[in-house]
C-alpha positions as CSV (number, residue, x, y, z in Angstrom):
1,X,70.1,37.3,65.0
2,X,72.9,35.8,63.0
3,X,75.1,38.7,60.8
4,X,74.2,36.6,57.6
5,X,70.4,37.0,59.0
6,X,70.9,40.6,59.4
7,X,72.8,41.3,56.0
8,X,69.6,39.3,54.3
9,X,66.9,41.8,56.0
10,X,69.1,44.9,55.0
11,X,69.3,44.1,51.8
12,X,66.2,43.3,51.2
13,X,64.8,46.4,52.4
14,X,67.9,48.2,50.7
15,X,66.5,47.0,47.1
16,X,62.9,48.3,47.8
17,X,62.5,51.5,45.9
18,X,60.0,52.5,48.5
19,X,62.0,51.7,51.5
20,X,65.1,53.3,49.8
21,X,63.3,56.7,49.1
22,X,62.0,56.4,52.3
23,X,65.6,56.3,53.8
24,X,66.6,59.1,51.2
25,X,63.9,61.1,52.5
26,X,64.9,60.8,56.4
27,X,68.6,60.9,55.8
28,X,68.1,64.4,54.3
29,X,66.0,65.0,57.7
30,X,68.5,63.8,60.3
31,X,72.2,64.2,58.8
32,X,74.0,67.7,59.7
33,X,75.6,66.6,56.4
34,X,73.2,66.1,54.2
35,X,74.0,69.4,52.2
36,X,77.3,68.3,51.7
37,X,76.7,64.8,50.7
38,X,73.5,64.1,49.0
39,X,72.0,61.3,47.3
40,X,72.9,61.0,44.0
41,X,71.5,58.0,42.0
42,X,74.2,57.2,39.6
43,X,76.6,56.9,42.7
44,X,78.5,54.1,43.6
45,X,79.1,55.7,47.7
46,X,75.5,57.6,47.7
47,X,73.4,56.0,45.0
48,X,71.5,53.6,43.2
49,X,74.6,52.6,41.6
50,X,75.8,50.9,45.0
51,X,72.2,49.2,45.6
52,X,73.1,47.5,42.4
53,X,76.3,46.2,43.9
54,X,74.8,45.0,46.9
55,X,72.4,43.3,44.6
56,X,75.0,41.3,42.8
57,X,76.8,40.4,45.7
58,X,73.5,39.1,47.0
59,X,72.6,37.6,44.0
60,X,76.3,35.7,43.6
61,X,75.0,34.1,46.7
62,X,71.3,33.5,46.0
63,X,71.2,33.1,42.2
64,X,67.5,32.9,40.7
65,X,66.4,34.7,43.6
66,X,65.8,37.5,41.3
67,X,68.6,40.0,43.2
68,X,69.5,40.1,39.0
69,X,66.7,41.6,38.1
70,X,66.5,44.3,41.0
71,X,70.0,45.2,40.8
72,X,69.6,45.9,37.0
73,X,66.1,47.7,38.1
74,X,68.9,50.2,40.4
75,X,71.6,50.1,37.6
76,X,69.1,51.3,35.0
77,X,67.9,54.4,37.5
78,X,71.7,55.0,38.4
79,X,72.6,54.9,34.3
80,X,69.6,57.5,33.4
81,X,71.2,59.5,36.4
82,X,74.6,59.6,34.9
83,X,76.6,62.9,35.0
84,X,78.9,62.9,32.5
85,X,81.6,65.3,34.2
86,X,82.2,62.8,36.9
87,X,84.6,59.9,36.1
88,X,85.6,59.1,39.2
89,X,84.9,55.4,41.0
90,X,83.0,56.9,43.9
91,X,80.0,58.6,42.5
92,X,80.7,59.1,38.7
93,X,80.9,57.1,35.6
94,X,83.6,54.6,36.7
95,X,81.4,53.7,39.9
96,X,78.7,52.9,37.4
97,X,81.2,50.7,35.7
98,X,82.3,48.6,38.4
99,X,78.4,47.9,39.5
100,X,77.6,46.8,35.6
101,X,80.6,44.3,35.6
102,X,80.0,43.0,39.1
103,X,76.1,42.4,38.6
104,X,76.7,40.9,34.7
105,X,79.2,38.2,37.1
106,X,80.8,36.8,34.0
107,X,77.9,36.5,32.0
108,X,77.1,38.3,28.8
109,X,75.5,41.1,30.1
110,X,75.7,45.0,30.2
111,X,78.0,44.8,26.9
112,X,76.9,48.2,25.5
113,X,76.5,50.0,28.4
114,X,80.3,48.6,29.6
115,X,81.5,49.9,26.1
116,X,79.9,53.2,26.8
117,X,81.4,53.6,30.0
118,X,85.2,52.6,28.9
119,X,84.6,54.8,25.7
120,X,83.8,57.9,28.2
121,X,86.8,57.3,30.3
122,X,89.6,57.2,27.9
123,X,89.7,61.2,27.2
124,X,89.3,61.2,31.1
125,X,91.9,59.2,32.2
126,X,94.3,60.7,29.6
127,X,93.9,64.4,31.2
128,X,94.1,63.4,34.7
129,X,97.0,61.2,33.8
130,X,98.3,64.2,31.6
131,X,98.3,66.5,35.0
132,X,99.7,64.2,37.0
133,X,102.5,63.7,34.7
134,X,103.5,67.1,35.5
135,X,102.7,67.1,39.0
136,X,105.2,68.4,42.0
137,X,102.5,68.6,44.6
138,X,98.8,67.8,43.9
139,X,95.4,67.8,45.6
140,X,94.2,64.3,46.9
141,X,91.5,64.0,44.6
142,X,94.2,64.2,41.6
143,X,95.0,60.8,42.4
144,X,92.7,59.3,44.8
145,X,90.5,56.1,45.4
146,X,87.7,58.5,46.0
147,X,87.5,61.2,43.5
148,X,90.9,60.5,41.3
149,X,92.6,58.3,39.1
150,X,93.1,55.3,41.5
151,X,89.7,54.9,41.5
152,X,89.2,54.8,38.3
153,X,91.8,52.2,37.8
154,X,90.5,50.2,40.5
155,X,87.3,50.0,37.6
156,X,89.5,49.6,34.7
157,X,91.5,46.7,36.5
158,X,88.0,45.3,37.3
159,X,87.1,45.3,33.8
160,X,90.2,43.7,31.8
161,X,89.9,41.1,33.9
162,X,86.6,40.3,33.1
163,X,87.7,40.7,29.5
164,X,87.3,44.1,29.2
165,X,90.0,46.3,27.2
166,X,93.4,47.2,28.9
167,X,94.8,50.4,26.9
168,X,93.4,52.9,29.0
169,X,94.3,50.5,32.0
170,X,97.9,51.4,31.5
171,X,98.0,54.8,30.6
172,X,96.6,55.3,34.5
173,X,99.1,52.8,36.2
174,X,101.9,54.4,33.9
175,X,100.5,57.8,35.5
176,X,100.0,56.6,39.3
177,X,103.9,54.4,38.3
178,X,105.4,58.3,37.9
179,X,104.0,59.6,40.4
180,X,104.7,57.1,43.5
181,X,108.0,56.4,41.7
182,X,110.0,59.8,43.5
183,X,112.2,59.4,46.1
184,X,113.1,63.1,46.9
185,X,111.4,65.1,49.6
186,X,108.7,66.2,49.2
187,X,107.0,62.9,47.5
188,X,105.6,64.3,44.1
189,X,102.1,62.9,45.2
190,X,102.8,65.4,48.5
191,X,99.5,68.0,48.9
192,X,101.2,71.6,48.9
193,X,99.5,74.0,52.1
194,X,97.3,76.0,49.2
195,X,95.5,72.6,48.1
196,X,94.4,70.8,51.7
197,X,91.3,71.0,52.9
198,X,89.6,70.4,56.2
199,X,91.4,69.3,59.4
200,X,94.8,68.3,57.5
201,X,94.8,72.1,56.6
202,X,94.9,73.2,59.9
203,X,97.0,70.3,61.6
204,X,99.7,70.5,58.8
205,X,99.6,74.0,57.4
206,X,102.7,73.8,55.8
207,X,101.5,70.6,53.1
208,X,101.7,67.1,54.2
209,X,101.8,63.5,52.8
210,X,98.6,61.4,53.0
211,X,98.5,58.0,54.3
212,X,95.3,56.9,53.8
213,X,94.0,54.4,52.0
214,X,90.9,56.2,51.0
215,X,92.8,60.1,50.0
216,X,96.4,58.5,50.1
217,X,99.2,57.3,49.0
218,X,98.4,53.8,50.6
219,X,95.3,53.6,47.9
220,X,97.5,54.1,44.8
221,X,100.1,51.5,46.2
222,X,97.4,49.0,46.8
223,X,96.5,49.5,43.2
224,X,99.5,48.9,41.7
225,X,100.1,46.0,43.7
226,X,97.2,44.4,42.7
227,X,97.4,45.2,39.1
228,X,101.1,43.9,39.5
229,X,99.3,40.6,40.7
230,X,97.4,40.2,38.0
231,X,100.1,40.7,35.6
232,X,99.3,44.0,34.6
233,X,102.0,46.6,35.1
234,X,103.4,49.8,33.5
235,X,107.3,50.0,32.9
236,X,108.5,51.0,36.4
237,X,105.8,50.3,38.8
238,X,107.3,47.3,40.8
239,X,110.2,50.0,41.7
240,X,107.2,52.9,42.3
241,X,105.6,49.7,44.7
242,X,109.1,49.4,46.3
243,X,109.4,52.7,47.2
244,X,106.4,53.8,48.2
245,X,105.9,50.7,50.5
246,X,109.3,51.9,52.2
247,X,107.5,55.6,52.9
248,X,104.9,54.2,54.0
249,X,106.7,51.4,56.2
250,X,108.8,54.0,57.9
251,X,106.1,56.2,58.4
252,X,104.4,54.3,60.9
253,X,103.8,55.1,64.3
254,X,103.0,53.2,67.5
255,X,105.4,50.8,69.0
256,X,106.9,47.0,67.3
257,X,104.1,45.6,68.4
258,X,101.4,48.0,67.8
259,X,102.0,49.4,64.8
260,X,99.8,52.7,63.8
261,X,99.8,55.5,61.2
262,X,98.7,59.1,61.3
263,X,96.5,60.6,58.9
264,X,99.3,62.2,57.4
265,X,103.0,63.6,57.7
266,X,103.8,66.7,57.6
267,X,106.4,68.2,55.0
268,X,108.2,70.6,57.8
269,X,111.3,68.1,59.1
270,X,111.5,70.2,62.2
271,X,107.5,69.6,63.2
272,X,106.4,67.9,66.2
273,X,106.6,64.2,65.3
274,X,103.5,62.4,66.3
275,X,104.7,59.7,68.8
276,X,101.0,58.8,70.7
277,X,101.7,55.4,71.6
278,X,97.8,55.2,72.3
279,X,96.4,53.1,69.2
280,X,94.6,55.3,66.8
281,X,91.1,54.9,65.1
282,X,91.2,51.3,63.2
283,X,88.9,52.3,60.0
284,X,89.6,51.2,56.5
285,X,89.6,55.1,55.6
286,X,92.6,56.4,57.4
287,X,94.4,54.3,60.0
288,X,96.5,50.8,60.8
289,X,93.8,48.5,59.3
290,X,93.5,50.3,55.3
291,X,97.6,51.0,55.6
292,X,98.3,47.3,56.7
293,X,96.2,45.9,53.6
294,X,97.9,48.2,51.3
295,X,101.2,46.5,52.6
296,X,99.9,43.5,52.5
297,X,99.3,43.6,48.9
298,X,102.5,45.4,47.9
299,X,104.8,42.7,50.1
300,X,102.4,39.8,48.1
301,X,102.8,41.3,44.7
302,X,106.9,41.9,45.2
303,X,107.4,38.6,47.5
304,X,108.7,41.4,50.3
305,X,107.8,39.1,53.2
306,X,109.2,42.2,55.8
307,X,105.9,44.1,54.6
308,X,103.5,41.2,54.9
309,X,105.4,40.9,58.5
310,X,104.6,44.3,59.0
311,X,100.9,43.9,57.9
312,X,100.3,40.9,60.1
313,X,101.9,42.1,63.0
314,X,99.5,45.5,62.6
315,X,96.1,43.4,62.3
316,X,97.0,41.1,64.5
317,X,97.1,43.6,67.4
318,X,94.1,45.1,65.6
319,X,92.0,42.4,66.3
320,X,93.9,41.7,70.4
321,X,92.5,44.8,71.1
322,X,88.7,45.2,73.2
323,X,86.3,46.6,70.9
324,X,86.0,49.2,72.2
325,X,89.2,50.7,71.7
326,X,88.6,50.5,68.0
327,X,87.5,54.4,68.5
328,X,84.6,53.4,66.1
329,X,81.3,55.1,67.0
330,X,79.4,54.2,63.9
331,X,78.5,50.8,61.9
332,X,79.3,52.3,58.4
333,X,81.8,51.2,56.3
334,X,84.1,54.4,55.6
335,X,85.5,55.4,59.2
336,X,83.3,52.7,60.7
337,X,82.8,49.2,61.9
338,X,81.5,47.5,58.8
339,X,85.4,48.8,57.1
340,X,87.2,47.3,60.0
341,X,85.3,43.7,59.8
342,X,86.0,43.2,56.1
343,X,89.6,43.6,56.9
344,X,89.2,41.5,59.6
345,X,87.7,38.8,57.5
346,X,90.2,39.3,54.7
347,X,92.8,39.3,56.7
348,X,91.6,35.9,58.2
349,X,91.6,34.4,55.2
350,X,94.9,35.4,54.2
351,X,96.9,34.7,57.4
352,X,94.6,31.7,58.4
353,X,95.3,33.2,62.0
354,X,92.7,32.0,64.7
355,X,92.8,35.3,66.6
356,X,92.2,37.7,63.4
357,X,89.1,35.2,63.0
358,X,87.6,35.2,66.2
359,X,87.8,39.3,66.3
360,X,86.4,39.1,62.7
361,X,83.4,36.6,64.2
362,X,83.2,38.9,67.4
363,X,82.9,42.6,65.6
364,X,80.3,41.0,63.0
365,X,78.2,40.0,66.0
366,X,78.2,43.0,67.6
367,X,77.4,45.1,64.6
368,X,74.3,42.3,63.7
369,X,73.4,43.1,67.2
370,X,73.3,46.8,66.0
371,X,70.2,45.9,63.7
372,X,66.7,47.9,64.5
373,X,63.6,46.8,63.1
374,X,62.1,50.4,63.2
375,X,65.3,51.6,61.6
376,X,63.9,52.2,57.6
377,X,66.8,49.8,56.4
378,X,67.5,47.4,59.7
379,X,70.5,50.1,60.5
380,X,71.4,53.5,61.0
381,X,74.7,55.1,60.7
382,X,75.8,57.3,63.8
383,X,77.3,60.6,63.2
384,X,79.3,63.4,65.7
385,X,77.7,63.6,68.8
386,X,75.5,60.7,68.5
387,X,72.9,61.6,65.7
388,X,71.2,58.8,64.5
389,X,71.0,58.6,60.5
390,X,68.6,56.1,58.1
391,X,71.7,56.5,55.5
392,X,71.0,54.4,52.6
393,X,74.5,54.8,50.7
394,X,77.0,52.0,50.4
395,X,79.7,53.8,52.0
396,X,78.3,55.5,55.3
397,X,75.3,54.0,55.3
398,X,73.2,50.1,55.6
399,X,74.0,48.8,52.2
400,X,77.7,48.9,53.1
401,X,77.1,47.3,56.7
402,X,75.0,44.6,54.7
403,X,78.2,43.4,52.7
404,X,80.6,43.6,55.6
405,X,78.0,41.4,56.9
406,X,77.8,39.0,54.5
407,X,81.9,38.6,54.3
408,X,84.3,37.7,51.5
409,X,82.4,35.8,48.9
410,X,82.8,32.0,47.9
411,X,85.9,31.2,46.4
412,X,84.6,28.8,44.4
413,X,81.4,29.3,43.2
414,X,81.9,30.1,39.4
415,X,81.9,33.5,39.1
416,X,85.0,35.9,38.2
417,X,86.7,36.3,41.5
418,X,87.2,39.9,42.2
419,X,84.7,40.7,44.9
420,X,83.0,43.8,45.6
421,X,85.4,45.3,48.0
422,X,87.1,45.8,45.3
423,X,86.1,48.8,45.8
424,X,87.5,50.0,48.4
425,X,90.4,48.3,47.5
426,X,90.8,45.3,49.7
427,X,91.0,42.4,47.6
């Protein structure tokens, strides 16, 4: 079955309330995670706010096929859901944002509920800006694409340029321009030992600087750069773009023609450096393929060919490299094989490279070839030692696969062109 084929069926059964509670239902069953990240309607990563997005995208290519009116049905559920002490882009108010603007696609929809949402956000963004303008040292979901401001920008960039307002816009890139803009060591945006969590605790336990495009610096510096694309930029931030893309250049790992990144660096000079010359995991969320697109963007946005060199070289030994050293044991997007393909495909388009293509063409076959008719939406997500999941959310579960499988939408078909990996950054 072809991966357009595949991405049709998923989202189909994605958009059916029925099928989607069913999945909610046996994803709190199967997952050893489900405590920890439930279903939450008006989420963008775990909700009915991302079924709305895959509706739009769906509808964008199928218009009349009444995706409009299903993705509004999964808006209005995500909307009544609404918490109002989440802002972030993820799973709060921002997330349901980004959904509204991409499902209205230019046309007058959603107006009062898009004035609702940017109305809610300007106290927001000012206090997270406001702490981070005093920052020496922060926790990742200060500034983040998940939880923090980035994310939120990421929805505010979305919106002025589909005519939304762009005050609060710049009070966040004048934030994120501050904090990326230090040169000393450590970074300002550097996470102190008493504020990391998980596995970056315990392998750095004296503080660290994050890489990653989804927790990291390279998220921020992706948004910047695309802001600076678009004309929208905060006193300072091409020089905040020029030296975070040098950290992050000379931070890399690997060998001239692999390229890699850790998960992080540590803040003690004196640590073991990490010098694995074995590729690392190629997710969007952390490793090569999210860290190349960020430099990507930054060397396109300040005409710094050495970082687009950089990017290219990186992907293209990506995409040389047999599947299965792509360390990816699920189909998902976040840390998965979904992430990796719409890199691949972005990256296809932007290099026009024949190799980049042909892995992009070979990983979407082989996660169409992952599709299951008795799985509730056409795909499970695969967790630690091989549980299978019926996720439904956009980014671990089938409605994320769906849109990797679908690709990067028409360029010309009308509609504003920012596309729903937007996201998670990519375009």
């Amino acid at each position: 079955m072809t991966a357009s084929a595949v991405a049709a069926i998923v989202a189909e059964r994605s958009a059916d309330p029925a099928r989607l509670d069913a999945a909610v239902a046996a994803a709190a069953r199967q997952s050893k995670y489900a405590d920890m990240l439930p279903w939450r309607p008006s989420s963008l990563s775990m909700g009915r706010a991302g079924i709305a997005l895959l509706c739009a995208e769906m509808d964008r290519r199928s218009p009349g096929q009444g995706w409009a009116e299903a993705g509004h049905r999964h808006l209005d559920a995500a909307v009544r859901a609404v918490d109002n002490w989440d802002h972030s882009l993820f799973s709060g108010v921002a997330g349901v944002g980004f959904a509204a603007v991409l499902l209205a696609g230019g046309r007058p929809r959603y107006t009062r509920l898009l004035d609702t949402v940017d109305t809610a956000l300007e106290p927001a963004v000012e206090r997270a800006a406001h702490r981070l303008d005093g920052a020496n040292g922060c926790g990742v979901r200060e500034f983040d694409l998940i939880s923090g401001l980035t994310g939120i920008g990421a929805y505010l960039l979305t919106r002025y340029q589909s005519g939304g307002p762009g005050t609060t816009l710049i009070r966040a890139l004048s934030a994120l321009t501050g904090l990326l803009a230090d040169g000393g060591h450590p970074r300002r945006w550097h996470t102190p030992a008493r504020l990391a969590t998980g596995s970056l605790r315990d392998v750095y336990p004296d503080g660290h600087h994050n890489c990653g495009l989804a927790h990291g610096v390279a998220g921020p510096l992706a948004l910047l750069s695309l802001a600076a694309l678009e004309g929208v930029e905060a006193p300072g931030t091409r020089a905040a773009i020029g030296v975070t893309a040098e950290w992050l250049a000379a931070a890399r790992t690997g060998t001239p023609r692999e390229p890699d990144w850790p998960d992080a660096v540590s803040l003690d000079p004196d640590a073991p450096t990490h010098d694995d010359r074995m590729p690392g995991r190629a997710a969007w969320c952390y490793g090569a393929p999210g860290v190349a697109r960020s430099l990507w963007l930054a060397g396109t946005a300040l005409d710094r060919p050495e970082w687009c060199d950089l990017a290219a070289t990186t992907i293209r030994a990506i995409a040389r490299r047999p599947p299965e050293t792509w360390w990816l044991a699920t189909p998902s997007f976040c840390h998965g094989r979904a992430g990796l393909l719409q890199i691949l495909h972005r990256f296809a388009a932007d290099l026009d490279d024949p190799t980049v293509a042909a892995a992009a063409g070979t990983l979407a076959a082989l996660v169409a070839a992952e599709y299951d008719t008795s799985a509730v939406l056409g795909v499970r997500s695969i967790e630690p030692e091989g549980v299978l999941v019926d996720h439904p959310g956009l980014l671990d579960g089938a409605p994320g696969v769906a849109l990797a499988l679908l690709g990067p939408p028409p360029a010309d078909d009308g509609r504003p062109p920012v596309g729903w990996d937007r996201m998670f950054l990519l375009s």
